[in-house]
ROTIFI-453697 format. One record per atom (N, C-alpha, C): residue number from 1; residue in three letters; atom name; x, y, z. Coordinates in pm, whole numbers. Atoms other than C-alpha are relative to their C-alpha. Last residue first. Layout:
BEGIN
+-----+-----+------+--------+--------+--------+
|   n | res | atom |      x |      y |      z |
+-----+-----+------+--------+--------+--------+
| NUM | ala |   CA |      X |      Y |      Z |
...
+-----+-----+------+--------+--------+--------+
***
This chain:
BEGIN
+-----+-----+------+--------+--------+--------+
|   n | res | atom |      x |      y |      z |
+-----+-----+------+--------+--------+--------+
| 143 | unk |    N |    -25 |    -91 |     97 |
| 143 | unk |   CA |  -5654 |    892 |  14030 |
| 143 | unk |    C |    115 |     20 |    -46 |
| 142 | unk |    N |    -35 |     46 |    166 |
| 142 | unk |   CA |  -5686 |    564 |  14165 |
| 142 | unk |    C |     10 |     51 |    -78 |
| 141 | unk |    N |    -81 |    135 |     72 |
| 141 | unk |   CA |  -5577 |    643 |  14470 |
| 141 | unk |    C |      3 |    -24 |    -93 |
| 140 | unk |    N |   -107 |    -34 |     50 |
| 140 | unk |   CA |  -5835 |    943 |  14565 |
| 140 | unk |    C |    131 |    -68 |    -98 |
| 139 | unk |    N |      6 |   -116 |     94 |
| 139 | unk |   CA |  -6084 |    745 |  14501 |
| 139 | unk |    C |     84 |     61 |    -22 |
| 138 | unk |    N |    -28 |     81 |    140 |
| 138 | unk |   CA |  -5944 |    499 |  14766 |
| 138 | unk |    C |    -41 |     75 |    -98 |
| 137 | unk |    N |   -145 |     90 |    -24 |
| 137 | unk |   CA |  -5893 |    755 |  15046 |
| 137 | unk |    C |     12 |    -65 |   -120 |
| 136 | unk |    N |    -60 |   -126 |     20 |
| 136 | unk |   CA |  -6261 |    918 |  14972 |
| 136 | unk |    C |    166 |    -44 |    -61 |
| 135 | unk |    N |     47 |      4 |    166 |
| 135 | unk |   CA |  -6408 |    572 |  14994 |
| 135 | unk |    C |     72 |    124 |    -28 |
| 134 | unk |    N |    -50 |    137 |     71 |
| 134 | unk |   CA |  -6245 |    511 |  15349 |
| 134 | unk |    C |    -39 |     44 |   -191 |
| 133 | unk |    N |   -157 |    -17 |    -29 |
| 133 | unk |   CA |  -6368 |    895 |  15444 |
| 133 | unk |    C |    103 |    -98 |    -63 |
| 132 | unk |    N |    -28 |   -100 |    135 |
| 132 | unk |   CA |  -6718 |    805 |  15338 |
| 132 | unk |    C |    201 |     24 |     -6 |
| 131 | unk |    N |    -27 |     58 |    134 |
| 131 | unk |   CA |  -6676 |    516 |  15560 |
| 131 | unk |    C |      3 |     84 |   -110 |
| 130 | unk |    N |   -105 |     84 |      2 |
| 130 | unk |   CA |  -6576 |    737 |  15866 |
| 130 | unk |    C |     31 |   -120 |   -136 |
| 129 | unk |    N |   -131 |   -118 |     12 |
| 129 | unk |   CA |  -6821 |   1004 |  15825 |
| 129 | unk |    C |    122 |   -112 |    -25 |
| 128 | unk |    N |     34 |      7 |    139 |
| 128 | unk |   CA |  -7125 |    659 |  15805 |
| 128 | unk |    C |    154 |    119 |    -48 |
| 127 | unk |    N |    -34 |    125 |     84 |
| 127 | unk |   CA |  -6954 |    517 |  16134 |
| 127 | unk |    C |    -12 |    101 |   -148 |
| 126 | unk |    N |   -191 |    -37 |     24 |
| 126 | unk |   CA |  -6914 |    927 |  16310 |
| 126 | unk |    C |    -19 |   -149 |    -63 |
| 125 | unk |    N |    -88 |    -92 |    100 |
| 125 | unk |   CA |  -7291 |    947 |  16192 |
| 125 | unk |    C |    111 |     -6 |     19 |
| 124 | unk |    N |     14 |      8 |    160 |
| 124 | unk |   CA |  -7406 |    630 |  16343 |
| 124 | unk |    C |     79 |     76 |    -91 |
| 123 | unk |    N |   -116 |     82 |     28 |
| 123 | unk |   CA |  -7211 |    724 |  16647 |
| 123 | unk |    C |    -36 |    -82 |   -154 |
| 122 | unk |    N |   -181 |    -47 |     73 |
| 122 | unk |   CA |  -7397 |   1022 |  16646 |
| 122 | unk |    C |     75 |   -135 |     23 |
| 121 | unk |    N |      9 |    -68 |    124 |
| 121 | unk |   CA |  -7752 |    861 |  16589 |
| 121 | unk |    C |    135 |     46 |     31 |
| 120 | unk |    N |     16 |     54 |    135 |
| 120 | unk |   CA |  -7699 |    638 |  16843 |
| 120 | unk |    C |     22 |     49 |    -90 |
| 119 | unk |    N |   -156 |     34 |     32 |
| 119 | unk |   CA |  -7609 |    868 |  17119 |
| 119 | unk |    C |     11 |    -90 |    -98 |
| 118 | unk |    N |    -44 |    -68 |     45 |
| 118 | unk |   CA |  -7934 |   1052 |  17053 |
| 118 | unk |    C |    160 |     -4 |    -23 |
| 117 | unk |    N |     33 |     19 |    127 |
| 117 | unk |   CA |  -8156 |    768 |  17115 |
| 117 | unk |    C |    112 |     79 |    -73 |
| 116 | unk |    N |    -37 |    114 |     79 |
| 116 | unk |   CA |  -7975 |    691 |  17438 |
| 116 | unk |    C |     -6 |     11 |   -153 |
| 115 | unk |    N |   -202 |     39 |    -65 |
| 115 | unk |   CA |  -7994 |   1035 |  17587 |
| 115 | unk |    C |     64 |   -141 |   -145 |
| 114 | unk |    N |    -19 |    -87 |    126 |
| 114 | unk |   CA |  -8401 |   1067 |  17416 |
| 114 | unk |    C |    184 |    -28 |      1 |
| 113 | unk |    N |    -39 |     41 |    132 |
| 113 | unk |   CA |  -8391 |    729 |  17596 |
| 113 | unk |    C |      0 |    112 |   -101 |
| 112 | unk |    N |    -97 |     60 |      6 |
| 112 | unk |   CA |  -8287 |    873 |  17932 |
| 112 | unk |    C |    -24 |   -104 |   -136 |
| 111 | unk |    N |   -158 |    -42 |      7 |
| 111 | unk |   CA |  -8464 |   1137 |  17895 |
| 111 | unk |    C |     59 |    -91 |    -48 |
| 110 | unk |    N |     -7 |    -49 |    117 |
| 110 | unk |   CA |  -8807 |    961 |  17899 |
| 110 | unk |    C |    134 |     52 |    -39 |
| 109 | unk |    N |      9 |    117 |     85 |
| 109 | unk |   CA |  -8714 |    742 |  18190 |
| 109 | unk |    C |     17 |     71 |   -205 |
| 108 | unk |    N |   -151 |     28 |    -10 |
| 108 | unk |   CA |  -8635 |   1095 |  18405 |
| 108 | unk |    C |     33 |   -111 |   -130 |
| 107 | unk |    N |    -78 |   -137 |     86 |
| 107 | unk |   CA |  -8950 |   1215 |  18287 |
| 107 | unk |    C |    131 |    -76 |    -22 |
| 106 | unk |    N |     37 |     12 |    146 |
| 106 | unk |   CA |  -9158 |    881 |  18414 |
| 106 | unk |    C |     75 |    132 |   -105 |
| 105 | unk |    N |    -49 |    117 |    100 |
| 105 | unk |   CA |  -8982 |    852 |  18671 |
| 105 | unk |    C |     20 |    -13 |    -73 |
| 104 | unk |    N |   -147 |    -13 |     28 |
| 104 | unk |   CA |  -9024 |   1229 |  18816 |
| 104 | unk |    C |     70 |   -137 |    -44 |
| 103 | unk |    N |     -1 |   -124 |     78 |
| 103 | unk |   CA |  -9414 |   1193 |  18771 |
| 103 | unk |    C |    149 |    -26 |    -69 |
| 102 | unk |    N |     13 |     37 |    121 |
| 102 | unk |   CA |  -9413 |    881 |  18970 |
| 102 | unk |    C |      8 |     45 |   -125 |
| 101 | unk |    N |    -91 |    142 |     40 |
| 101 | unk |   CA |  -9209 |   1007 |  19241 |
| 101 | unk |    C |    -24 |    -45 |   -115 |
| 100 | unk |    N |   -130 |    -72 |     21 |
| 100 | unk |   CA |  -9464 |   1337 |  19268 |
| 100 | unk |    C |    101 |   -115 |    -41 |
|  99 | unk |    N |     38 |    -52 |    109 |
|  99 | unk |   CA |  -9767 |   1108 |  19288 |
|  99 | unk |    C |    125 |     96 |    -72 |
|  98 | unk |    N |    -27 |     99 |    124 |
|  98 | unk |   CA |  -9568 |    895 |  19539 |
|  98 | unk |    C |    -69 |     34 |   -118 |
|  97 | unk |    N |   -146 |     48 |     39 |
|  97 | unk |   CA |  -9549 |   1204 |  19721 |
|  97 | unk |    C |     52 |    -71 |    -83 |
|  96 | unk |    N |    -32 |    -86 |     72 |
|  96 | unk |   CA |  -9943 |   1296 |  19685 |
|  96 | unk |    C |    216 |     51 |    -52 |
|  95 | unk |    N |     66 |      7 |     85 |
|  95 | unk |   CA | -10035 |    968 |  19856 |
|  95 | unk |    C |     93 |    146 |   -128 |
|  94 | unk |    N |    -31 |     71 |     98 |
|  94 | unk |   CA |  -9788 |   1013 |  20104 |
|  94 | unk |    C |    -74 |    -95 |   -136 |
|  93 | unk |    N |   -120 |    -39 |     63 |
|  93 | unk |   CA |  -9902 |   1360 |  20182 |
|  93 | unk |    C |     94 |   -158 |   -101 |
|  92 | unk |    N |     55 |   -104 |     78 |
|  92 | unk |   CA | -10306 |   1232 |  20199 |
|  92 | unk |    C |    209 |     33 |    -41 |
|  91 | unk |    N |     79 |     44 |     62 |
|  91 | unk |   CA | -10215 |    923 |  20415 |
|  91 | unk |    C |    -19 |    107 |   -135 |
|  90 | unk |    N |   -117 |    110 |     12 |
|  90 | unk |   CA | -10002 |   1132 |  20670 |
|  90 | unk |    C |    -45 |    -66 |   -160 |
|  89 | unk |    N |   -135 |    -56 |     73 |
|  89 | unk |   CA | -10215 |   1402 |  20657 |
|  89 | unk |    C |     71 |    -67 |    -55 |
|  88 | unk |    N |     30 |    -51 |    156 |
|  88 | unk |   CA | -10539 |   1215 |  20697 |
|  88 | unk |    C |     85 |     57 |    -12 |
|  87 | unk |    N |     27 |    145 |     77 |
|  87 | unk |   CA | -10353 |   1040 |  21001 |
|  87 | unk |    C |    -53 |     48 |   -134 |
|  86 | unk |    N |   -177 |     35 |     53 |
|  86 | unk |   CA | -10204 |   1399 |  21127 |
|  86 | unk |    C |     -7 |   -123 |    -80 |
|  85 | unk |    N |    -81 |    -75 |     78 |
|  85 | unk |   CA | -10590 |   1539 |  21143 |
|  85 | unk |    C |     97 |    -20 |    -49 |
|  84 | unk |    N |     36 |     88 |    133 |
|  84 | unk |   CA | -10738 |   1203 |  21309 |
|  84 | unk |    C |     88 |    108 |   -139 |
|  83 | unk |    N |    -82 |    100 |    145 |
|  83 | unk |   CA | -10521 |   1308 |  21541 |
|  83 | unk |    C |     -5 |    -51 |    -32 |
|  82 | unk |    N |    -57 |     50 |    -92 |
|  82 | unk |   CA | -10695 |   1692 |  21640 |
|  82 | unk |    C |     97 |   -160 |    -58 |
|  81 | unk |    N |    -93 |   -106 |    -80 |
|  81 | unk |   CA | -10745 |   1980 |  21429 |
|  81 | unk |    C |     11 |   -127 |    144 |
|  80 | unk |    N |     27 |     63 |   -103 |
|  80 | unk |   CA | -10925 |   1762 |  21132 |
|  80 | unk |    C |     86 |     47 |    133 |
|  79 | unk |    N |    133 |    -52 |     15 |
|  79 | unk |   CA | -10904 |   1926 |  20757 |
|  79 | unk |    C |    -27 |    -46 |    165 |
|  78 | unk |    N |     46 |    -39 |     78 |
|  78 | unk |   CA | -10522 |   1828 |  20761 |
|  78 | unk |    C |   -185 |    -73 |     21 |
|  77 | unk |    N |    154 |     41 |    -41 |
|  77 | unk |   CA | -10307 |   1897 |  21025 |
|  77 | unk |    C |    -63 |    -14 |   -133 |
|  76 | unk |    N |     99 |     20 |     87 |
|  76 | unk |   CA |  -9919 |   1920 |  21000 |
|  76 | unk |    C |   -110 |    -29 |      4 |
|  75 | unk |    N |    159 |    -49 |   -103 |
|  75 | unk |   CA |  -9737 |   1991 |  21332 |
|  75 | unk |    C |   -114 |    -16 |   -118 |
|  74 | unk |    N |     56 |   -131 |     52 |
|  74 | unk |   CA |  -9411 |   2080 |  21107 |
|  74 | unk |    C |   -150 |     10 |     91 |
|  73 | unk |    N |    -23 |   -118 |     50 |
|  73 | unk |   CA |  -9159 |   1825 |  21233 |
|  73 | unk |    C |   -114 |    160 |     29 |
|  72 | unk |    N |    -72 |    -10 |   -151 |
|  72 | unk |   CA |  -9354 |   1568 |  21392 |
|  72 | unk |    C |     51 |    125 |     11 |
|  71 | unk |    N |     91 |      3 |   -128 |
|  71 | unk |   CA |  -9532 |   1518 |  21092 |
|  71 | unk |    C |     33 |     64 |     83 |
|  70 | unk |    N |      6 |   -186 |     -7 |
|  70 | unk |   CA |  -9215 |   1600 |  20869 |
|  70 | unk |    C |   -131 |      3 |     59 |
|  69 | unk |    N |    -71 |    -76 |   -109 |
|  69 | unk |   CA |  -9121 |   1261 |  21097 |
|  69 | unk |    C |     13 |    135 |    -38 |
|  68 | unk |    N |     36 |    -50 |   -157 |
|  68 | unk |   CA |  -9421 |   1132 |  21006 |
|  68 | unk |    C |    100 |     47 |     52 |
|  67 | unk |    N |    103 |    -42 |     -5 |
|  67 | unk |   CA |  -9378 |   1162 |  20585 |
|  67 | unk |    C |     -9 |     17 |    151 |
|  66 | unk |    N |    -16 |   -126 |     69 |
|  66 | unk |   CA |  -9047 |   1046 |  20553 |
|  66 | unk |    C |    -85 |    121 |     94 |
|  65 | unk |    N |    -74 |    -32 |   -143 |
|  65 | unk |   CA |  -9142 |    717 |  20751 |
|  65 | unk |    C |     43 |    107 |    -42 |
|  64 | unk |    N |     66 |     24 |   -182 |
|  64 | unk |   CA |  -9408 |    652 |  20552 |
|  64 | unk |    C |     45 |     72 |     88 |
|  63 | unk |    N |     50 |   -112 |    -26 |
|  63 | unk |   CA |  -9210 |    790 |  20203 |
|  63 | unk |    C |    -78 |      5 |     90 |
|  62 | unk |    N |    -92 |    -68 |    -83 |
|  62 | unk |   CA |  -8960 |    483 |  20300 |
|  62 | unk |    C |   -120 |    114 |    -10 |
|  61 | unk |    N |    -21 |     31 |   -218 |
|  61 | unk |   CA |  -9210 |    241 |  20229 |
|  61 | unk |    C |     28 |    108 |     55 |
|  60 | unk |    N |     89 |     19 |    -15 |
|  60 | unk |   CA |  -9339 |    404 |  19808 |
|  60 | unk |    C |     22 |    -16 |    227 |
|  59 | unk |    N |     61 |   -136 |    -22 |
|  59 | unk |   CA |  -8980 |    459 |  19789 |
|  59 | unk |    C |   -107 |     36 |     75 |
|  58 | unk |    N |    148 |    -54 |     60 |
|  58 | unk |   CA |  -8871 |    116 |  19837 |
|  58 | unk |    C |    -54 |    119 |      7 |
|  57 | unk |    N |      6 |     63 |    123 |
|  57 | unk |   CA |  -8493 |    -26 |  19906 |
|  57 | unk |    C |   -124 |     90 |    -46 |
|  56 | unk |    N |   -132 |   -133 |     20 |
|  56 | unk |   CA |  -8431 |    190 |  20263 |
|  56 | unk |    C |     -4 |    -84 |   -158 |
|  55 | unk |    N |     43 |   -145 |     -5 |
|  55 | unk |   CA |  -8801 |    -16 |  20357 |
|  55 | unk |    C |     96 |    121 |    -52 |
|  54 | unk |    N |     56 |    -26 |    128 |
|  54 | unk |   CA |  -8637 |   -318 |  20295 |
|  54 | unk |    C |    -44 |    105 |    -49 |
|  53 | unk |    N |    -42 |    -76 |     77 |
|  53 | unk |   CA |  -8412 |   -293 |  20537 |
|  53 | unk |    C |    -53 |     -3 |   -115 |
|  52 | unk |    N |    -22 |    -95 |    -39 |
|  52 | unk |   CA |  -8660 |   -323 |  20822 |
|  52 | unk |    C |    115 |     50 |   -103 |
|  51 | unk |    N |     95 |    -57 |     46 |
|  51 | unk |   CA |  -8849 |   -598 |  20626 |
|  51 | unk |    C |     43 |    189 |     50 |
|  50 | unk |    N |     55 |     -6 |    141 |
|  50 | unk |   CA |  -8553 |   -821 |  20629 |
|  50 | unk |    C |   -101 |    143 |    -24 |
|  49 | unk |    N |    -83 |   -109 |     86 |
|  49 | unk |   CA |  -8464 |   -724 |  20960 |
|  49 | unk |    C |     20 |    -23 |   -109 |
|  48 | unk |    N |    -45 |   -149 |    -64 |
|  48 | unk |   CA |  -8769 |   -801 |  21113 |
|  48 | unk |    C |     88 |     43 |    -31 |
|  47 | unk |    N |    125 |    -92 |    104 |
|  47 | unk |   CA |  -8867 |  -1112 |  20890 |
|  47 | unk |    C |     46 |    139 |     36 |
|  46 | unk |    N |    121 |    -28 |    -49 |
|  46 | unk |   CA |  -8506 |  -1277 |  21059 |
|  46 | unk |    C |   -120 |     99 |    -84 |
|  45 | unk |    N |     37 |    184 |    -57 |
|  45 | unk |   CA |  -8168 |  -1436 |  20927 |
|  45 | unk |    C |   -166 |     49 |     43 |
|  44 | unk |    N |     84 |    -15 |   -181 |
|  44 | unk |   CA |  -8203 |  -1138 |  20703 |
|  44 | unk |    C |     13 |   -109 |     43 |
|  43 | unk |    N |    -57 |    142 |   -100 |
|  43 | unk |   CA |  -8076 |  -1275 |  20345 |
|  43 | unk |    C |     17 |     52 |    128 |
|  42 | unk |    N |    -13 |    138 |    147 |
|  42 | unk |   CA |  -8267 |  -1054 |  20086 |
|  42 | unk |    C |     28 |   -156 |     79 |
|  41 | unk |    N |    164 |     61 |     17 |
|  41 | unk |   CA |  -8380 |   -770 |  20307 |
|  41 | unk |    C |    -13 |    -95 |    -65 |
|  40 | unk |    N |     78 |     43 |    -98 |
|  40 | unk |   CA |  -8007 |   -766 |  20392 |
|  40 | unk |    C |   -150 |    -24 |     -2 |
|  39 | unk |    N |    -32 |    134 |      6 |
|  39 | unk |   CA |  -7865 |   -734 |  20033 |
|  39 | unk |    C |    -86 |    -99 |    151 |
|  38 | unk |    N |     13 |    130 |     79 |
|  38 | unk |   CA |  -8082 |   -493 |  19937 |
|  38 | unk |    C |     71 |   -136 |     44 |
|  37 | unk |    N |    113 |     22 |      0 |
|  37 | unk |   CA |  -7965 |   -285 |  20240 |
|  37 | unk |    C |   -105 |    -91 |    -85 |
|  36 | unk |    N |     29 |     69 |   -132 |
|  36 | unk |   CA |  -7646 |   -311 |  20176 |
|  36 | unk |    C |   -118 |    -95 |     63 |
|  35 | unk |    N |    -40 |    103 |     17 |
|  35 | unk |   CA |  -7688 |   -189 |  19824 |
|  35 | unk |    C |     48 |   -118 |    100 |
|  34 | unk |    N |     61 |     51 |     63 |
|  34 | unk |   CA |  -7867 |     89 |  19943 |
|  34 | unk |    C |     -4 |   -156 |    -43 |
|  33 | unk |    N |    131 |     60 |   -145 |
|  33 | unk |   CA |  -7600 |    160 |  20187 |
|  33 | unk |    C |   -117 |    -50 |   -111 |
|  32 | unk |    N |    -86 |    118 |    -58 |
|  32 | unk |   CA |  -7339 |    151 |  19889 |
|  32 | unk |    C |   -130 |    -77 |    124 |
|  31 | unk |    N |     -5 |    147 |     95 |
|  31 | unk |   CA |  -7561 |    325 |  19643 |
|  31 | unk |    C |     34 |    -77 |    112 |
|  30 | unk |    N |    -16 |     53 |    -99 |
|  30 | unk |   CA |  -7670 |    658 |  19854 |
|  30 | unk |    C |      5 |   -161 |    -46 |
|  29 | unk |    N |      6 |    -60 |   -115 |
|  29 | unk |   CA |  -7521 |    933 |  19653 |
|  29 | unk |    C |      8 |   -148 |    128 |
|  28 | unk |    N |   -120 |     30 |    -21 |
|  28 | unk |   CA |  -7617 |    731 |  19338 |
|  28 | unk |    C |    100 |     29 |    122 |
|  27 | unk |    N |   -160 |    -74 |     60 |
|  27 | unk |   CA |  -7935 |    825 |  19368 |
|  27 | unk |    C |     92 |   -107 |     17 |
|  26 | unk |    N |    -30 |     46 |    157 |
|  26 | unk |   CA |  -8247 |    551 |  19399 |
|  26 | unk |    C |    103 |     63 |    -78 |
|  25 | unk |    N |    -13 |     94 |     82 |
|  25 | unk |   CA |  -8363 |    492 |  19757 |
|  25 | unk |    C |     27 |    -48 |   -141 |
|  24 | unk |    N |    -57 |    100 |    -66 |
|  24 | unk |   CA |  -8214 |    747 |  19958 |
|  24 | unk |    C |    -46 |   -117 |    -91 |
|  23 | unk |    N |   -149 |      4 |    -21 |
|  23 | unk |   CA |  -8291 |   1007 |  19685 |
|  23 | unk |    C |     60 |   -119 |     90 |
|  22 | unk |    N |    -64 |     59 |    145 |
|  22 | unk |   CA |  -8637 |    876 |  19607 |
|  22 | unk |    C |    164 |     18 |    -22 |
|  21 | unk |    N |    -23 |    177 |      0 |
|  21 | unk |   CA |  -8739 |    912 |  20006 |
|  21 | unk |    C |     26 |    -51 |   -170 |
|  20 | unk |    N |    -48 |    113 |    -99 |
|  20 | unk |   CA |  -8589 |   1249 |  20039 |
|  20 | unk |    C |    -19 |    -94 |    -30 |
|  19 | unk |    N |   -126 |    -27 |     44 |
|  19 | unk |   CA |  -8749 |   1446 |  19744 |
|  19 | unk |    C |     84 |    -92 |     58 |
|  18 | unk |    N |     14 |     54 |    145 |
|  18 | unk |   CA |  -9095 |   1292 |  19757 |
|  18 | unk |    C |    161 |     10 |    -20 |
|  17 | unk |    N |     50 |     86 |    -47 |
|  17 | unk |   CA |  -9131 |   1418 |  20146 |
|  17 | unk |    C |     81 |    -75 |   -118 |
|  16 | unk |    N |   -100 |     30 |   -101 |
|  16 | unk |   CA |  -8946 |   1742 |  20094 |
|  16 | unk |    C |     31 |   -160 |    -12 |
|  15 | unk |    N |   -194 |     17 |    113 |
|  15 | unk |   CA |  -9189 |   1748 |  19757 |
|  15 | unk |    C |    111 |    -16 |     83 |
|  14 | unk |    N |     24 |    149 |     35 |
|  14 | unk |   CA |  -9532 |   1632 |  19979 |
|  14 | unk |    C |    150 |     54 |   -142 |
|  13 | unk |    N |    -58 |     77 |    -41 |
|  13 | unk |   CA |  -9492 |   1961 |  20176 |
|  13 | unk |    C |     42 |   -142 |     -1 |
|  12 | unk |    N |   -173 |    -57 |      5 |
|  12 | unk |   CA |  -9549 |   2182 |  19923 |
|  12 | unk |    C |     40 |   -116 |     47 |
|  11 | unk |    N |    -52 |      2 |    150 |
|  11 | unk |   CA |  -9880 |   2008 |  19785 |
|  11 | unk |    C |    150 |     30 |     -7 |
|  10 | unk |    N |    -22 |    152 |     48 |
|  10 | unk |   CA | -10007 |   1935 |  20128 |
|  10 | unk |    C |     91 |     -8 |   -112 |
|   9 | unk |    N |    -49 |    104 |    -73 |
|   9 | unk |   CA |  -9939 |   2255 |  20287 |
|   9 | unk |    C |     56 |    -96 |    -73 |
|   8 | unk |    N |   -111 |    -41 |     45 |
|   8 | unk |   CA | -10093 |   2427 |  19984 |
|   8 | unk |    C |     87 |    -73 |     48 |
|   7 | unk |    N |     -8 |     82 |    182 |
|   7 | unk |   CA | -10439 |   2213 |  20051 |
|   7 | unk |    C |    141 |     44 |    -60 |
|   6 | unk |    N |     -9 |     96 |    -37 |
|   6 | unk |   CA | -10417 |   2338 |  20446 |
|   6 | unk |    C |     30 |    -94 |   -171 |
|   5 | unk |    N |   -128 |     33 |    -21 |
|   5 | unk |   CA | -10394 |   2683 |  20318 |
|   5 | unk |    C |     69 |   -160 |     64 |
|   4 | unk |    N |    -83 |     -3 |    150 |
|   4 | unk |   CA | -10698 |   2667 |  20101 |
|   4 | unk |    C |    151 |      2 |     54 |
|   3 | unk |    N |    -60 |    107 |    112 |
|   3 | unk |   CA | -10847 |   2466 |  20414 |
|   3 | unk |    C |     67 |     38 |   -115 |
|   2 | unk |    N |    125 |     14 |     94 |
|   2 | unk |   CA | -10812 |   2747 |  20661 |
|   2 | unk |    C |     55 |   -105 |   -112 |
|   1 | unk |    N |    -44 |    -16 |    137 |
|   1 | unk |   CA | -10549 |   2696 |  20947 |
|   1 | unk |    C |   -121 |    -27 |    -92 |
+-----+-----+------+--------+--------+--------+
***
């Protein structure tokens, strides 16, 4: 495989990667186990299964184990045709995953206060509609 297709590789195959390990660790989809899982990396009687459900808590962890089993998967090489090739893959996709993750935070974050900002302002406006309305009511009255 020539490197401009080895560089596409990376770029596609680091959104499977990116997609998967932020869904298990941050939809709604997978709350309950999530929330399992938090609880066990919390109070593990042991480091080993503390640290083994921690990994279903952390994006950044889980995109490890993401990452080698689309290894395994796809045969991925990058610039190196034997397996130093799958180690700079590995390394190189979850690098460029958690670049993808961070991206989709930082949007999602933004949203969610344009969301917020914008439910403010209408409940402002149905308060201020609602006192005009009161003043309306009495005006009328004293005519």
């Amino acid at each position: 495989m020539d490197l401009q297709t080895q560089i596409i590789w990376l770029f596609i195959l680091a959104i499977p990667i990116a997609s998967m390990s932020w869904t298990v660790t941050h939809e709604e989809v997978f709350r309950e186990p999530r929330a399992y899982a938090v609880r066990m990396s919390r109070q593990g009687k042991s480091i080993v299964i503390r640290k083994f459900f921690y990994l279903f808590t952390c994006e950044y962890c889980f995109s490890h184990y993401i990452t080698i089993f689309m290894l395994i998967i796809t045969r991925y090489q990058l610039l190196i045709s034997d397996w130093r090739g799958y180690l700079v893959a590995g390394f190189a996709l979850v690098w460029v995953a958690n670049f993808y993750m961070s991206i989709y935070a930082f949007i999602r974050v933004d949203i969610k206060k344009e969301r917020i900002k914008a439910k403010n302002e209408q409940e402002k406006g149905r308060e201020t509609k609602t006192r005009n309305e009161g003043r309306r009511t009495k005006n009328e009255e004293k005519v």
